[in-house]
N, C-alpha and C positions, 0 to 999 in steps of 0.2 A: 465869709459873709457875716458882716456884723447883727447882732441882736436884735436891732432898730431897723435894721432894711428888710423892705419887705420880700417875701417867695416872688419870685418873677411866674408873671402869668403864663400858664403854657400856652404853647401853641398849637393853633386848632388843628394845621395839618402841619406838624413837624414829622408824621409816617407818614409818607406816600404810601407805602405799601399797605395802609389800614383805611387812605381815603374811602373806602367802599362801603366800609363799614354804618355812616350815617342814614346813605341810602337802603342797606340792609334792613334796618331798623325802621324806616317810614316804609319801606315795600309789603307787608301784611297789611297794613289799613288800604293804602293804596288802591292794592288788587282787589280787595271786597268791596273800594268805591267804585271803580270801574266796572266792576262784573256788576253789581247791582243795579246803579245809576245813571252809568257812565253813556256806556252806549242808548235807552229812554232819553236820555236828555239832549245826546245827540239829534237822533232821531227828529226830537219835540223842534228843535234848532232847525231843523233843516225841512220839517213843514210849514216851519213861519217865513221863509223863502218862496217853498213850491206851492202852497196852496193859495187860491186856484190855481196857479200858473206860475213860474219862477219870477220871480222877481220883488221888490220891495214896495209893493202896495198893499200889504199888512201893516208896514212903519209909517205909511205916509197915512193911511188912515189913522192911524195912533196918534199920531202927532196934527195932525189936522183936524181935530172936533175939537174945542176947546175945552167939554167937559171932559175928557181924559187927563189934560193937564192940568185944568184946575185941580180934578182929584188924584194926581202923582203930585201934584205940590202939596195937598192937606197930609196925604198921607208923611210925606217927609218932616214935612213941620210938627205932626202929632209925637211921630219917633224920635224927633232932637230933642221936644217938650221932655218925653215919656224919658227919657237916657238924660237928659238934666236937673229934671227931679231926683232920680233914683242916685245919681252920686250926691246930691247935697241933703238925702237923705242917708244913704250909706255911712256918707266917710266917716262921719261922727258915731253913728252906731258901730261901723267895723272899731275902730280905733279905742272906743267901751272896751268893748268883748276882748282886746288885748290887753286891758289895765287895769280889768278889775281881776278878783279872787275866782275861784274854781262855782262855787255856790251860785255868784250873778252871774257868772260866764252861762253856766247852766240856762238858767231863765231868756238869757239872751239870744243862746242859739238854739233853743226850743222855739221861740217866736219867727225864729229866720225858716224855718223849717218843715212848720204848721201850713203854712202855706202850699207846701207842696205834695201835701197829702191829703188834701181835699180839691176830689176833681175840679178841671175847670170848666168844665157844664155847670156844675154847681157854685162854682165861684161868681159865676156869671149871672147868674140866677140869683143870688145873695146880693150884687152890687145893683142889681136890679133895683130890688126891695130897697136896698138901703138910700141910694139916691132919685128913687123917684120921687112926688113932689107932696105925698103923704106918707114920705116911708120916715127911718129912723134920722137920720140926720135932720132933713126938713122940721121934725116935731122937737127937737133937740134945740134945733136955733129958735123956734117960735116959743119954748119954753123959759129960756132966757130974754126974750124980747129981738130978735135979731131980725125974726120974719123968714117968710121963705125965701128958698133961692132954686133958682130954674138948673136941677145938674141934670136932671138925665135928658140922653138925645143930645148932649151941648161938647160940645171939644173936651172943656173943662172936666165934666164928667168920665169922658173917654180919658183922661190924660190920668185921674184918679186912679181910673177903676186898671188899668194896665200897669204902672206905674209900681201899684200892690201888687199884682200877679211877680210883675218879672222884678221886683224887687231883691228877693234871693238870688238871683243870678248876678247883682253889684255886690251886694253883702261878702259871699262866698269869695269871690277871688280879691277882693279889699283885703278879707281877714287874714286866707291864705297870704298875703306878701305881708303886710304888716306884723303877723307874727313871727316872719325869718328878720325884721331889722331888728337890731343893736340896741336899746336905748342907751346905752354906755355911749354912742355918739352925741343922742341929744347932750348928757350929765356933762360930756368932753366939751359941746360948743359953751356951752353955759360956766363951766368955770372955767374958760378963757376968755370971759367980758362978754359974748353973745347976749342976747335978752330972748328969754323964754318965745318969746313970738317969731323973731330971727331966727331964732334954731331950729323952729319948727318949719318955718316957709322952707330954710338954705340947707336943713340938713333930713327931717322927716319928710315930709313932702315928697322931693325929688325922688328919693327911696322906695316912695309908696304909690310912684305914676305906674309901674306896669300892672299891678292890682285894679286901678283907674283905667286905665285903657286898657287892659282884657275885660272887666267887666260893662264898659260902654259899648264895647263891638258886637258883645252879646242883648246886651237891653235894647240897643239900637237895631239890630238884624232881628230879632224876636218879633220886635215890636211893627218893625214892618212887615213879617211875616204873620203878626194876628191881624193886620189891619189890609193882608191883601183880598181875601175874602168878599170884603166890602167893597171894595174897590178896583177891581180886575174881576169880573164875573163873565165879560163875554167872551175875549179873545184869550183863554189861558195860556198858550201855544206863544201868541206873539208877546204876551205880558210877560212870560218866564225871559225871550230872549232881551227883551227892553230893560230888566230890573237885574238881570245878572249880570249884564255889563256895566250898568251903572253901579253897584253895589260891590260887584268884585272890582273894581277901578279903584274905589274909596278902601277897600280892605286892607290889601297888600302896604298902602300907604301908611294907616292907623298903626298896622303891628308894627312895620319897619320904624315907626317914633318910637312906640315905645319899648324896642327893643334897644335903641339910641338910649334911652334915659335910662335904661335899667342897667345897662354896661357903663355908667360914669362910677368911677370907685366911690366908696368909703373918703376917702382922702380929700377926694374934689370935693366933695360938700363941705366938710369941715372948713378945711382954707375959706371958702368963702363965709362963714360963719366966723372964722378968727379963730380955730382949735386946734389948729394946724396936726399935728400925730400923737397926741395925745391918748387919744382915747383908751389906748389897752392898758393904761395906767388907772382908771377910773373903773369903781367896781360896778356889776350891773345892781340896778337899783328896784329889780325884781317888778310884777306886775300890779301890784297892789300899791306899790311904794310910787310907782308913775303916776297914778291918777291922785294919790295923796298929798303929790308937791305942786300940785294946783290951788293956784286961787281958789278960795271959797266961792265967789262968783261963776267961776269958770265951770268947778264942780255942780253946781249948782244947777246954771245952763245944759250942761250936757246931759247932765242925768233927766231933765225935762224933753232935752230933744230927744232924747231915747226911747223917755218912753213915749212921748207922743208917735214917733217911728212902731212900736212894741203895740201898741193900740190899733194903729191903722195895718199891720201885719196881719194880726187876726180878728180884725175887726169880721171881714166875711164867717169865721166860723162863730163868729159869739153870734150867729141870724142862723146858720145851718144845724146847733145842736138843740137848739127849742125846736125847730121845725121837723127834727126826726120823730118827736114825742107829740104830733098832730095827732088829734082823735078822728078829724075827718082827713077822707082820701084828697087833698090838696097843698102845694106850697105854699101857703098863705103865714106872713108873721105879722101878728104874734098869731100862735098857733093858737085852736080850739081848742078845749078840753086836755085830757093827757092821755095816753095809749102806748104801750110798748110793741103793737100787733105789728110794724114798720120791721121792728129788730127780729120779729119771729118768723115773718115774712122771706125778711136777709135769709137766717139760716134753714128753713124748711125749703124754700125755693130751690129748686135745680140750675133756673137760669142764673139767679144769683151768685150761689154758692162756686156755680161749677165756671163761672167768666171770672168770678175773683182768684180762683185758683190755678185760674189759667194766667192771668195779667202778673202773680206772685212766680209763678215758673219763668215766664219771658221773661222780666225784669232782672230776676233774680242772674240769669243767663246772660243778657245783654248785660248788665251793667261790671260782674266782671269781665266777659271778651273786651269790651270800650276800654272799660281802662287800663287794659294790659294791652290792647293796640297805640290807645290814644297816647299813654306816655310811652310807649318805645318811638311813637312817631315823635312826641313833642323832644324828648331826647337827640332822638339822630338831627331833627331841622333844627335846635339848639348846637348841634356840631359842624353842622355846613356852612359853608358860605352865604352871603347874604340873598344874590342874586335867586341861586338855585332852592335853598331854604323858602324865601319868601315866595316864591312861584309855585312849589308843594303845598306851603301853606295854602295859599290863595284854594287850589284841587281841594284839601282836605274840607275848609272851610265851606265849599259849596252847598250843601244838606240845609245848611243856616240861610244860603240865600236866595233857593230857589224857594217861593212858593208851594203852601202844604200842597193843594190840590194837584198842580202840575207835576211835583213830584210822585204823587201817590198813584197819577196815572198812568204816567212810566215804567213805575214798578210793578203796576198790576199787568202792563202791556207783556212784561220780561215773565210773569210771574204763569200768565196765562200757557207760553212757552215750553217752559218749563216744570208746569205741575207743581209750584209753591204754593199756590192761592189754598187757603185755609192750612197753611201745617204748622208744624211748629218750627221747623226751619226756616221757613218763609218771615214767621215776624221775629224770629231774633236774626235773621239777617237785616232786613228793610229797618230795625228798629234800632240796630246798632251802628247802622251808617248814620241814624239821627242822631245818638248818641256822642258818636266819636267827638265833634266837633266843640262840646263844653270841654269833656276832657284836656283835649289837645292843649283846650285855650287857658284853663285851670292850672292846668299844670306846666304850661308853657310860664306862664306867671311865677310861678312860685321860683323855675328855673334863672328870670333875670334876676334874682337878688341870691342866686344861690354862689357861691364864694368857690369859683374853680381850684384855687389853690391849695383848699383843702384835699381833692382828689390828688393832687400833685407831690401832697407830704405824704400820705397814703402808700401810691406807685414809689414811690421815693424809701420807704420802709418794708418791700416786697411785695404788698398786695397785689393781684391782679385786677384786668377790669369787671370782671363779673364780678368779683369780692368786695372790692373799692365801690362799686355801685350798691351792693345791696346793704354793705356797713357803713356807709358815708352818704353817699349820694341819696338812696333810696329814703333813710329819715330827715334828711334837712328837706326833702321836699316832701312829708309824708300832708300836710295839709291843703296840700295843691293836689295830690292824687285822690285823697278822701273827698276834698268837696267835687272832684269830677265822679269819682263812684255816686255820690247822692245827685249828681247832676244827670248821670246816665240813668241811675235805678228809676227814681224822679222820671223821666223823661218819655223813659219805653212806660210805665206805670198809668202815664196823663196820656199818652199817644194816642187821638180818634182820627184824627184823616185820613194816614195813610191804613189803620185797622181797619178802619169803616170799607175800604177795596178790596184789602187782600182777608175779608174773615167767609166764614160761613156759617151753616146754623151747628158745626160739630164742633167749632172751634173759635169762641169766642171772647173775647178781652173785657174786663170789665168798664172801663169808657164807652166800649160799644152798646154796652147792657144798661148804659145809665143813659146815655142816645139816647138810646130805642123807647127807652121807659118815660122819660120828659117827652118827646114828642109824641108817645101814644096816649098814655093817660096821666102823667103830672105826678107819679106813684110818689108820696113823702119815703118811699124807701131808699132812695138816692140819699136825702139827707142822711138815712141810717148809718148807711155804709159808709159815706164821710165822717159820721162820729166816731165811730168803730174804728176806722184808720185813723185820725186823729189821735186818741187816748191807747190806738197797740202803739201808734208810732214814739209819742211822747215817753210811755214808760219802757219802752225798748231803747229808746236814743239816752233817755233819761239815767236810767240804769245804768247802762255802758259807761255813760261820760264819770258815773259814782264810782263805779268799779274801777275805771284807769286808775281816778283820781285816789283812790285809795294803793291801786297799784305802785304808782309813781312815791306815794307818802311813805309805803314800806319798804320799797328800796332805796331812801335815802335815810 
């Protein structure tokens, strides 16, 4: 084999005798969807049949009042909105965060991040303030002369205020794949005659679609999932069985593309860009050197689109950390007076103290089991075939598309059974089946742009597969595993629907305690606790990334 020719791709099943093996690997997540969900949802399915009476006059009323369709068509139209915002907001922020230096990267995925550590009771609460018709933005435009404008209660507002919540969930697997490409391919099309914009549609781009569609499948199924609440309140039962089939229909579809775009090589992009096999010839041009061989224009642009993205990111927290330091008992901004009694409250309080350290145990639990299931599942349905692969997926994916409520009452149904209600086994199981499914998706991401052949010179020099994966395989995709660990932690951490059934008064989660506290008395202590998680989260994330970064500096 000559120099210039490339390793030939392995083949997926050249052992028979290890076919088994993929499905080994998705069977742990599998059996805890099942056992947990599987049979509730059954169930839920098969009383939107029999109740009253068997038959299909639960659908025929659904579909027969025209206010249900009008509002299953807002809802969809809100989520395409909400999922095409958040990519033409992303792609330019993800694609930042891979070409600048260690220092801005910091800044940048601190603001991706913030967001997810401040409840979203409280974020909700913040968007409130901020777009209603005397809040901050309205006094913002009339300060400048712009006048007011009608956001809250309006589509537009809804499109906003969602848009920011689930924005980290595009960010996240954008950056995870963007940071496994090459740039040595763009430097390759570009000195073969390409023009910096051609290189970028014919040879970045394509590259960076599985980041793009794993993070739309998510903004999109989230987003209908915050907006079924509103909009399915009476038939829950027949609504789960109407929107699974319609949403699992669309799924299996999405991934099977962008599992297509993410298996075109290296090579194909080039050729169509004019670079033809060049590239290992061309040195990489390092991170900082990419955003530097931009136009001053471009430069210029981007760093504006950034930060306006970096703005409206934490826009909710720059309303929630004045509002912890209120002197009177209310969430009113701008805050009265100033008072630290909110932060004293946090830590003398028993319910406080003792639901945050309960939500800090879950989480901490959930979010490793997830992603030691989620990527052994995204692994093995990366080894399968496509039929049986994307049909698992379609299973694992579920938790994303059934409905908070309907699921939460399934699980309490299994839970009452069983003697789960209130334990701790009970929400790190319930809480890591909601987890699983960013994982899978994160890390399924990272895997289309991961370079099999690399495992293949590996096995080729003795390595076995447990070696070859945890030396090879495990760090080329360590950014698709990490941002599904902050997607699980995140995830069980924010989690009030399904908590809100299966808690009691021994065993309580901190979402539940911020509930309870907004709808009893409006306590500014919720703000506390979001500041507090904010400024641990920040100088904990913040820290770490310094520490690498100086790690990485002394060994080179």
């Amino acid at each position: 084999m000559s120099a210039s020719e490339p390793i030939a791709q392995p083949a997926a099943h050249a052992r028979p005798g290890r076919a088994w093996r993929p499905f080994a690997l998705t069977a742990p997540a599998l059996i805890l969807l099942v056992a947990v969900i599987g049979y509730p949802l059954l169930t839920i399915v098969l009383r939107s049949l029999s109740e009253p009476e068997w038959g299909l006059q639960n659908y025929a009323w659904f579909f027969g009042a025209p206010v249900n369709l009008t509002v299953l068509q807002r809802t969809f139209v809100i989520s395409a909105w909400v999922t095409l915002v958040c990519v033409i907001a992303a792609y330019p922020y993800a694609y930042l965060m891979t070409a600048v230096g260690p220092r801005v990267r910091l800044v940048l995925v601190l603001c991706v991040l913030i967001p997810f550590w401040v409840s979203g009771v409280v974020r909700t609460l913040s968007w409130v303030i901020l777009l209603q018709d005397s809040g901050v933005i309205n006094s913002l435009l009339r300060s400048v002369g712009f006048g007011g404008v009608k956001l809250i209660r309006t589509q537009t507002g809804v499109v906003i205020g969602m848009a920011q919540v689930l924005l980290p969930f595009m960010i996240l697997p954008l950056y995870s794949v963007m940071q496994g490409i090459d740039l040595r391919l763009m430097r390759a099309a570009q000195s073969l005659g390409a023009r910096p914009s051609r290189a970028f549609f014919t040879v970045y781009l394509p590259l960076s679609l599985p980041g793009v569609y794993a993070g739309a499948i998510i903004v999109f199924i989230l987003s209908l999932g915050l907006l079924h609440h509103a909009c399915f309140a009476r038939r829950p039962a027949l609504d789960h069985a109407v929107d699974a089939g319609a949403d699992a229909g669309a799924q299996p579809a999405a991934m099977g593309q962008g599992r297509r775009h993410g298996r075109r090589s290296a090579g194909h992009h080039l050729r169509a860009a004019g670079a033809g096999s060049t590239c290992d010839a061309v040195q990489s041009s390092g991170s900082g050197a990419a955003l530097m061989e931009m136009k001053p224009l471009t430069r210029v642009l981007l760093g504006l689109v950034c930060l306006l993205v970096a703005i409206w990111l934490v826009a909710p927290t720059l309303v929630v950390v004045p509002m912890s330091f209120n002197e009177n008992k209310s969430l009113a901004f701008p805050p009265q007076g100033f008072s630290w009694q909110w932060y004293q409250n946090f830590a003398t309080n028993p319910d406080w103290s003792n639901s945050f350290l309960n939500s800090l145990k879950v989480a901490s639990i959930v979010a490793v089991l997830a992603t030691v299931l989620g990527t052994l599942a995204a692994f093995g349905l990366d080894r399968m075939k496509a039929r049986p692969a994307n049909l698992l997926r379609m299973l694992m994916l579920t938790p994303m598309v059934v409905p908070g409520v309907v699921l939460a009452i399934g699980i309490y149904a299994v839970y009452l059974d069983t003697q789960l209600v209130g334990t701790l086994l009970g929400f790190v199981l319930a809480h890591t089946i909601l987890a699983l499914p960013f994982v899978l998706i994160a890390v399924s991401a990272s895997l289309e742009v991961f370079d099999r052949r690399l495992e293949t010179a590996a096995a080729s020099l003795g390595a076995g597969a447990l070696t070859t994966f945890r030396t090879v395989t495990l760090p080329l995709i360590a950014p698709g595993v990490l941002s599904g660990l902050l997607f699980a932690f995140a995830t069980s951490f924010d989690e009030i629907v399904v908590s809100l059934f299966i808690t009691n008064p021994y065993l309580k989660t901190l979402p539940v305690q911020i509930f309870a506290s907004i709808t009893r008395d409006a306590d500014p202590t919720v703000a506390a606790v979001g500041t507090i998680l904010l400024f641990a989260t920040t100088i904990l994330i913040g820290g770490g990334m310094l520490l690498l970064g100086r790690e990485r500096k002394g060994r080179q």
